[in-house]
Kinemage of the C-alpha trace (Angstrom):
@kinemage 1
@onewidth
@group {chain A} dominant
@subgroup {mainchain}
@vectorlist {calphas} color= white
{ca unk a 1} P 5.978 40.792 -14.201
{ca unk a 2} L 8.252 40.821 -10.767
{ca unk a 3} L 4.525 40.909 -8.851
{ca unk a 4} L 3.467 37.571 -10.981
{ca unk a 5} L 6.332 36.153 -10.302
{ca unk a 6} L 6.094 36.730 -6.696
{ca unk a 7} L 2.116 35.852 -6.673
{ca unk a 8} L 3.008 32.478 -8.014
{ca unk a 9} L 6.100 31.130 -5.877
{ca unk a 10} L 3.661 32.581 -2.568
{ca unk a 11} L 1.154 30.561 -4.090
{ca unk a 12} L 3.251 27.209 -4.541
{ca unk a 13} L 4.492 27.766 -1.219
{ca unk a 14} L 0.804 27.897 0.092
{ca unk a 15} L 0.079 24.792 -1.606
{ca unk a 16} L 3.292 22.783 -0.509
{ca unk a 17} L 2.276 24.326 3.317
{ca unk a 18} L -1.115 23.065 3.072
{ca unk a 19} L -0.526 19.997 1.261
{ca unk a 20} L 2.567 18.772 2.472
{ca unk a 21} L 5.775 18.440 0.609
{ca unk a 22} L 4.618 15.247 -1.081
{ca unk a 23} L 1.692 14.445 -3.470
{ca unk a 24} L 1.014 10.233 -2.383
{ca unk a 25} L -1.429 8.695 -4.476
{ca unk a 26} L -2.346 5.215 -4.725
{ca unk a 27} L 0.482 4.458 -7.236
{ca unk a 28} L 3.293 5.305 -4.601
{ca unk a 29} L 2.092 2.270 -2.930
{ca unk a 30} L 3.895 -0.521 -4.630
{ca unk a 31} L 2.541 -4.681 -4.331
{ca unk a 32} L 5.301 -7.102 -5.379
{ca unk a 33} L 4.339 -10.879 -5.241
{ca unk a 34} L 6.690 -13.176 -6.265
{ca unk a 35} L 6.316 -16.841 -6.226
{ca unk a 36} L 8.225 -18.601 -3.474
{ca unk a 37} L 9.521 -21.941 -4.667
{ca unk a 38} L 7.303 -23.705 -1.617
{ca unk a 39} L 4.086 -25.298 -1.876
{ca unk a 40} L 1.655 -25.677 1.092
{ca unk a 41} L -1.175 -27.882 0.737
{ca unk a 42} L -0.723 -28.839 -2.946
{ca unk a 43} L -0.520 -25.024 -3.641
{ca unk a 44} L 1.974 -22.775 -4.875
{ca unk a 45} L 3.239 -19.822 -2.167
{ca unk a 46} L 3.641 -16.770 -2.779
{ca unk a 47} L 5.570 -13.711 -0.846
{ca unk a 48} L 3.802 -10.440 -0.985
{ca unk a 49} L 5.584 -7.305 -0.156
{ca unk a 50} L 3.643 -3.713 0.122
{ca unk a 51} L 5.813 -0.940 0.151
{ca unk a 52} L 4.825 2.797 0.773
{ca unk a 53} L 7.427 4.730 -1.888
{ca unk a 54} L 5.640 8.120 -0.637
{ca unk a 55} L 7.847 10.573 1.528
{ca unk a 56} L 5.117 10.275 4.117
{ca unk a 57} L 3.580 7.262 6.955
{ca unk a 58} L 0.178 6.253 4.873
{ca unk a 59} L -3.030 5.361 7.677
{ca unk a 60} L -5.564 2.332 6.541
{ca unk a 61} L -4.102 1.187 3.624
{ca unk a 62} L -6.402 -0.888 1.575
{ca unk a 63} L -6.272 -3.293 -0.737
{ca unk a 64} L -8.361 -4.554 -3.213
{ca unk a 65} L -8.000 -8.590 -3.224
{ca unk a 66} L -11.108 -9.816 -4.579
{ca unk a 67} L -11.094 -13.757 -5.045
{ca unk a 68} L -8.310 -14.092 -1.793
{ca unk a 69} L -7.696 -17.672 -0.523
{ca unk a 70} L -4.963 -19.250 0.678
{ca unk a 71} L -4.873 -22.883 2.730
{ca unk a 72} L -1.996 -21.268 4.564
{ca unk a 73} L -2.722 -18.865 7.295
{ca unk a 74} L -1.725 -15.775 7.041
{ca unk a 75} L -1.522 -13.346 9.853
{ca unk a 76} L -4.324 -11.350 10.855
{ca unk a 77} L -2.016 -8.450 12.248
{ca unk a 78} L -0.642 -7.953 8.955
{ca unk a 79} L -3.692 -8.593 6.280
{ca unk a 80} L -6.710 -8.852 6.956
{ca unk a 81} L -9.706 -9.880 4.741
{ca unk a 82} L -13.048 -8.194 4.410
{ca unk a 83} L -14.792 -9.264 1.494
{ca unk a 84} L -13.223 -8.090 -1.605
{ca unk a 85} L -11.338 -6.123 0.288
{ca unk a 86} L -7.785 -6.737 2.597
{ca unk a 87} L -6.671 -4.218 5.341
{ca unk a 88} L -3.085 -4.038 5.917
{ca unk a 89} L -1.355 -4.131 9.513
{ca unk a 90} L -5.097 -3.340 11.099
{ca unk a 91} L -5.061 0.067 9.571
{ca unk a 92} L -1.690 1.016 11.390
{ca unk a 93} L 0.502 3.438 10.277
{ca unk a 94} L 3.401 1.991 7.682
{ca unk a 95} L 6.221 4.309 7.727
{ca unk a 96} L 7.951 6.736 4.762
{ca unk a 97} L 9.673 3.794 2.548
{ca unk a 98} L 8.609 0.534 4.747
{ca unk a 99} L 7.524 -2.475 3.830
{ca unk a 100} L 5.094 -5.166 5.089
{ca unk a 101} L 5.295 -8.752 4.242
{ca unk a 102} L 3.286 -11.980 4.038
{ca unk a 103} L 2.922 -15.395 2.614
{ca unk a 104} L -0.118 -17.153 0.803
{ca unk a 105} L -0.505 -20.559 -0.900
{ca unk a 106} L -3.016 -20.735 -3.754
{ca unk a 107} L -3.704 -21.294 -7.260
{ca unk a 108} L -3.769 -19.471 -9.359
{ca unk a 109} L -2.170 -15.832 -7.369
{ca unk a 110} L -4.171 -12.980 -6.598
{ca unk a 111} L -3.731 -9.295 -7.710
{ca unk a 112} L -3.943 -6.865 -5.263
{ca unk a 113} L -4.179 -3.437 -5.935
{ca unk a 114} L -3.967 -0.506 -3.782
{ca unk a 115} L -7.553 0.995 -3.007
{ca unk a 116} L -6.880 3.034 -0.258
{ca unk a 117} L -5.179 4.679 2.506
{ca unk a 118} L -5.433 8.146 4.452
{ca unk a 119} L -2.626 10.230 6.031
{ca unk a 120} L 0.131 11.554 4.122
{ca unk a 121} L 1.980 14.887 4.465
């Protein structure tokens, strides 16, 4: 029983070592968008804040933002559009419990969903 025992925590240990000592998935990456009060060009704005909950910097995070517009520019260095898809601060690296934020006016809002990232642990 001791050996089992033993064979198991060398085994977690193995897995936290190889892994890292978190597990990020998409759903530690958390999109708030709240509605700002402001309207630019006849549209409603609306703040956008991604924040990485995971213990680790995330790489080329990705966002799924099919339908984006906005008559207000947003900046390039911090989302950018491709397609149905939006790349966040170029694919930089956003830190252990950071935040990124940015400002869009349209009608109706968009959801954005994580897609993607690499790096972790």
């Amino acid at each position: 029983m001791a050996a089992l025992v033993m064979s198991f925590i060398v085994i977690l240990l193995f897995s936290l070592a190889r892994n890292g000592f978190c597990a990020c998935s998409l759903d530690n990456l958390n999109i708030g968008t709240y509605r700002s009060g402001r309207e630019v060009g006849g549209k409603p704005e609306w703040n956008v804040v991604v924040t990485n909950n995971c213990n680790c910097a995330r790489n080329h995070i990705v966002l799924s933002c099919q339908g984006f517009q906005t008559v207000e520019p947003v900046d390039p260095a911090i989302l950018e559009k491709r397609g149905d898809e939006c790349v966040v601060i170029r694919g930089d690296s956003l830190a252990a419990g950071a935040s990124v934020k940015f400002s869009y006016a349209w009608d109706p809002p968009v959801l954005m969903l994580p897609k993607s990232f690499s790096g972790g642990c």
